[in-house]
N, C-alpha and C positions, 0 to 999 in steps of 0.2 A: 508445673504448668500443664494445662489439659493436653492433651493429646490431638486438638482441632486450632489450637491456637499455635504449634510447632511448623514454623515451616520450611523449605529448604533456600538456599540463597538466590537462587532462581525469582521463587515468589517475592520472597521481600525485595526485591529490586525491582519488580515490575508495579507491584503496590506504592511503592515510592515514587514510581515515575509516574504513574498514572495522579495521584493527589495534585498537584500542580496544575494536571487538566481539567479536575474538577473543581478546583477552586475557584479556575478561571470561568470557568462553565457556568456554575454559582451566582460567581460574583456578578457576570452577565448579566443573570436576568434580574438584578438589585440595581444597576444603572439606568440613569434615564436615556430612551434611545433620542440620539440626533434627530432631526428631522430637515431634510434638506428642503429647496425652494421657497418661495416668502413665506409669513405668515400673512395666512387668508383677511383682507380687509374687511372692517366690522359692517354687518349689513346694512346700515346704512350712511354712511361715514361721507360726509360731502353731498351729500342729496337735499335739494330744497322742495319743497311742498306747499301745495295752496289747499287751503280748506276750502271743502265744498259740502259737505253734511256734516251736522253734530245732532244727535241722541233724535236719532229719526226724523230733523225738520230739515230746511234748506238754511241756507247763511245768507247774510247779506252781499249783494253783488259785488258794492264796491265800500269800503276800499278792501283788498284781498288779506286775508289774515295768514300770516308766512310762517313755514316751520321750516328751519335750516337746520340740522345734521353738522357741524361744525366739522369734528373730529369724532375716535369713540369714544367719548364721555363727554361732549359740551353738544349744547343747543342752545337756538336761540331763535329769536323770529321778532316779527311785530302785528298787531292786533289792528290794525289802524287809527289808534289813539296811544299806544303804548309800546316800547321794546320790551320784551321776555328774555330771558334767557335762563339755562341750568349748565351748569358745570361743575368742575369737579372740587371748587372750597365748598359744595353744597351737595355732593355726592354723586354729581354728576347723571348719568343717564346710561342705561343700559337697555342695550337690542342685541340680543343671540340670534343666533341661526335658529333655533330652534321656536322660536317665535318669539319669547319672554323676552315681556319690558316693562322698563322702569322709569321712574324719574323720581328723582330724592326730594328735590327741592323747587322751586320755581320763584326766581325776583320779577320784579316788575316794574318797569319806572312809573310815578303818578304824575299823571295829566288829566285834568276833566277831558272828557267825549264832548265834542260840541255839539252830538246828536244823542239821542237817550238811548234809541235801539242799536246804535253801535257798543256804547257804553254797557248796555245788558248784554249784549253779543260777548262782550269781551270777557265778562264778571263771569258767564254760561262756561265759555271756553277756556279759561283758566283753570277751573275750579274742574271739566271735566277732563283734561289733559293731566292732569297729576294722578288719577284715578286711572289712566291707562295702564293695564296689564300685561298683554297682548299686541302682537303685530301682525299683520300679511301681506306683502307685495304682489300684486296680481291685475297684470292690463294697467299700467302705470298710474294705479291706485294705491296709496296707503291706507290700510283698515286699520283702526285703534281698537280695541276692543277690551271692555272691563273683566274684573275678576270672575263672575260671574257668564262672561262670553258674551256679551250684547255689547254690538258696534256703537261705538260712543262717538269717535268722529274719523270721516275719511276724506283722505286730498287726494286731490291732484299733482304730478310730477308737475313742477315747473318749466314752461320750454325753456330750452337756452339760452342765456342773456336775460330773460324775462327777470327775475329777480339777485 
């Protein structure tokens, strides 16, 4: 045996002990750490919205077309001819903290529009809400914003009890 790998009973005892520290040391940092206090509620998780601009024009005043925040992954709203909704047999709907959003899918029940411009309003707004990328809370405004960065539609916070 080499002459560096000889050692006296001393060291082999203290190499012995110390393994056990290192393992544990090791194995440390392979765990996932705990994390105490709740898990941060999804940004926007229970928040209802009224639309007030889609792709640069104004909306129609009345009747208000609603976007509800269900849970995190269900939404739903109504167009004022129609209920919408996205959840999660349809993949649901995602908003990070970090802005990114999504939406999988979008149902919709059929009703004619007894008005034709509410009717386009609705066919406009459908069709631009799926296309949403982007999000930004700011001054109790929601910004949607497509993949390309351009505001496509933004609401208004709901007051309370309003819808």
């Amino acid at each position: 045996m080499p002459k560096n790998f000889q050692r006296g009973g001393a060291e082999r005892t203290m190499i012995r002990n110390l393994w056990p520290i290192l393992l544990l040391l090791l194995s440390a940092g392979c765990s996932p750490v705990a994390r105490s206090g709740p898990t941060p509620e999804p940004p926007l998780s229970g928040a209802t919205w009224v639309l007030v601009q889609m792709n640069d024009h104004d909306v129609l005043p009345e009747p208000d077309t609603i976007l509800h925040f269900v849970s995190d992954n269900i939404l739903g709203g109504e167009t004022g001819c129609n209920d919408y909704g996205g959840g999660p047999d349809g993949g649901g709907y995602h908003a990070a903290p970090d802005g990114s959003f999504g939406l999988n899918m979008l149902a919709i029940t059929v009703q004619l529009c007894p008005d034709e411009a509410l009717m386009a309003q609705e066919k406009e707004y459908t069709s631009t809400l799926i296309k949403a990328a982007r999000y930004h809370v700011e001054d109790g405004l929601l910004h949607l914003y497509d993949d390309a960065g351009s505001e496509i539609l933004t609401f208004r916070r709901a007051d309370d009890g309003e819808h």
